[in-house]
C-alpha positions in Angstrom: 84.9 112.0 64.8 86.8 109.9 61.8 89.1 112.2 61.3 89.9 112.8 65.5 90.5 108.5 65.4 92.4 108.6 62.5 94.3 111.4 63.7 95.3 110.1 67.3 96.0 106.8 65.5 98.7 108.9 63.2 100.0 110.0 66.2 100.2 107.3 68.1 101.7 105.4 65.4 104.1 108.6 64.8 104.8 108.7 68.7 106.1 105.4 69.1 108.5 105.5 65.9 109.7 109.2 67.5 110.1 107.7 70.6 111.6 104.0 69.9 113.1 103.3 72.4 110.5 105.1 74.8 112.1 103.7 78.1 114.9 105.2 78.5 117.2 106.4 81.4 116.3 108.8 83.9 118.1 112.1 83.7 118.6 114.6 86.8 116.6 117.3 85.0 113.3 118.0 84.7 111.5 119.0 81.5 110.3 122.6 81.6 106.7 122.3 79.6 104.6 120.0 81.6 103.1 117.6 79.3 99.4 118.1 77.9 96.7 116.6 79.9 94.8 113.6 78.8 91.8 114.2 76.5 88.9 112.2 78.0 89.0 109.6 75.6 92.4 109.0 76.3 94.9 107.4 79.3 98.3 108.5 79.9 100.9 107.0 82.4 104.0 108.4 84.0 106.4 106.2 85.2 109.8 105.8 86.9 111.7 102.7 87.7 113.5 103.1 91.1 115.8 100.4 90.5 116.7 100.9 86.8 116.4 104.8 86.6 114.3 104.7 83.8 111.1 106.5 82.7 108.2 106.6 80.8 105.7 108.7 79.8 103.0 106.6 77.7 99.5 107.3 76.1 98.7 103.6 76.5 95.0 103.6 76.0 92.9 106.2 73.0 89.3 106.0 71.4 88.3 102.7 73.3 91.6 101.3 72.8 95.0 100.0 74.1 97.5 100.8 72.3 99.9 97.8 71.6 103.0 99.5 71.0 103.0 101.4 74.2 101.7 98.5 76.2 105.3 96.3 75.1 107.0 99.7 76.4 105.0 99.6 80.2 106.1 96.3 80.2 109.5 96.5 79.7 109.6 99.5 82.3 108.0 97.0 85.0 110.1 94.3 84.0 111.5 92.0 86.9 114.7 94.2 87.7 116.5 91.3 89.3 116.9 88.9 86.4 115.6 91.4 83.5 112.1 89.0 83.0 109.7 90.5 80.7 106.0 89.6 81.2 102.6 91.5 80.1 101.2 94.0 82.6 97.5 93.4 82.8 96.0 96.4 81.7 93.3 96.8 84.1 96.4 97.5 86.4 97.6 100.4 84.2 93.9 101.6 84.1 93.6 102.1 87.8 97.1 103.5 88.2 95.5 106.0 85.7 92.8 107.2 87.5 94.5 107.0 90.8 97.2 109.3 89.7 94.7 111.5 88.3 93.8 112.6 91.0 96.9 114.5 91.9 96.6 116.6 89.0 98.1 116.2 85.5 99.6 112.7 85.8 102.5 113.0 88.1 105.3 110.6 87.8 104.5 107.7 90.0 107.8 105.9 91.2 107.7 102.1 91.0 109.6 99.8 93.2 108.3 96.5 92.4 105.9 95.6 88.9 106.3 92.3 87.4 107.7 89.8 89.5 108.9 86.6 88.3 108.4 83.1 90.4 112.2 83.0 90.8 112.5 86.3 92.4 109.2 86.2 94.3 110.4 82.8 95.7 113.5 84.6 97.5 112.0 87.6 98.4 109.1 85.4 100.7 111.8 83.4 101.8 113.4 86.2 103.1 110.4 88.6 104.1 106.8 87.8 105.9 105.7 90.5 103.9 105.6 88.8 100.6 102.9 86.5 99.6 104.1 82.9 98.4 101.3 83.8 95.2 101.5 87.4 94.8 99.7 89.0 91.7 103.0 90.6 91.1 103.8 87.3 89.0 100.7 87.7 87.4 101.6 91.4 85.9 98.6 92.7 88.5 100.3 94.2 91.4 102.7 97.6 91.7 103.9 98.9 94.5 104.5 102.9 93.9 104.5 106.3 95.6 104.2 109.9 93.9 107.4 112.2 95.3 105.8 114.7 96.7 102.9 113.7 97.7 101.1 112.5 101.0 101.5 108.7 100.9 98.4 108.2 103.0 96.6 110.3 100.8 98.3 107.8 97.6 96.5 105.1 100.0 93.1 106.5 100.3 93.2 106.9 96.8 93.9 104.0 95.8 91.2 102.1 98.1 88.3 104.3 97.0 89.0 102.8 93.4 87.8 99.8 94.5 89.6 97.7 92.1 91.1 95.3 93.7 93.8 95.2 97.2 95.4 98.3 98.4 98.5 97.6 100.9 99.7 100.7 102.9 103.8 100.6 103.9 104.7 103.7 105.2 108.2 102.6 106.7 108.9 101.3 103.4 107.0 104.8 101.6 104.8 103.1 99.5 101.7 101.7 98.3 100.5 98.5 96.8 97.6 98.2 94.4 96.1 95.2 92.6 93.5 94.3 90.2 92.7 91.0 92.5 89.3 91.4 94.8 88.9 94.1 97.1 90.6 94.0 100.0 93.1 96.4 102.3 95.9 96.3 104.7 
């Protein structure tokens, strides 16, 4: 078991040099090997920023642990697009995107339209919209608003709510779905 830990430490450690700077742009072509699927002591992440056009693929959590490198990397990819504001995720948040889009196979991409939000950005948008809480979690780093191309977005929804981990918001005119680590609730 040492030598597994020690091992996916290397790695890790190796993955993140290899891959400085992880985020990077999107490109119009998809890779041809699907990447390997999680081991069960470990949490993987694929992400797409639809207002930067950049992606991520991230093993963000291994042996009982997040991994700080990768974490910096989620947050820079979530990042307030509109003024380029940096703030920490909550990782809780990355958890249940985790397990929610594990369970449309191996980890699609999930396609982010709003993460971090900062107070300045937030306060426009509910000037401007009913549909955006004067307090939203997104300021916090514990809100995302995402959809899976490809897949049913009211499946994405039912998902999400049978997590249980906190609000689940369901905008099909604007294709997608919010998820928080705040209590439980649904909309």
């Amino acid at each position: 078991m040492n030598q597994r830990r020690s091992f996916l430490k290397s790695s890790a450690v190796l993955a993140s040099v290899l891959a400085a700077p992880a985020v990077k742009a999107a490109s119009r072509t998809t890779p041809a090997v699907t990447p390997a699927a999680a081991a069960p002591n470990e949490r993987i992440l694929r992400l797409y920023n639809t207002h930067t056009g950049e992606n991520l693929r991230s093993l963000f959590w291994a042996e009982g642990q997040f991994i700080p490198d990768a974490l910096q990397d989620i947050n820079k990819l979530l990042r307030d697009h509109r003024n380029d504001k940096i703030a920490p995720i909550d990782p809780q948040l990355l958890v249940l995107l985790d397990k929610v889009s594990a369970q449309f196979g191996d980890h699609p991409t999930l396609h982010i339209i709003s993460g971090y939000r900062s107070p300045e950005s937030n306060a426009k948008l509910h000037a401007n919209s009913s549909g955006v809480a004067r307090h939203s979690l997104h300021m916090e780093g514990q809100a995302i608003d995402v959809r899976i191309p490809g897949k049913d977005l009211a499946k994405l929804h039912k998902v999400a709510m049978a997590q249980k981990a906190g609000g689940v918001g369901y905008y099909p005119d604007s294709q997608f779905v919010h998820m928080d680590v705040g209590r439980v609730r649904y909309w």
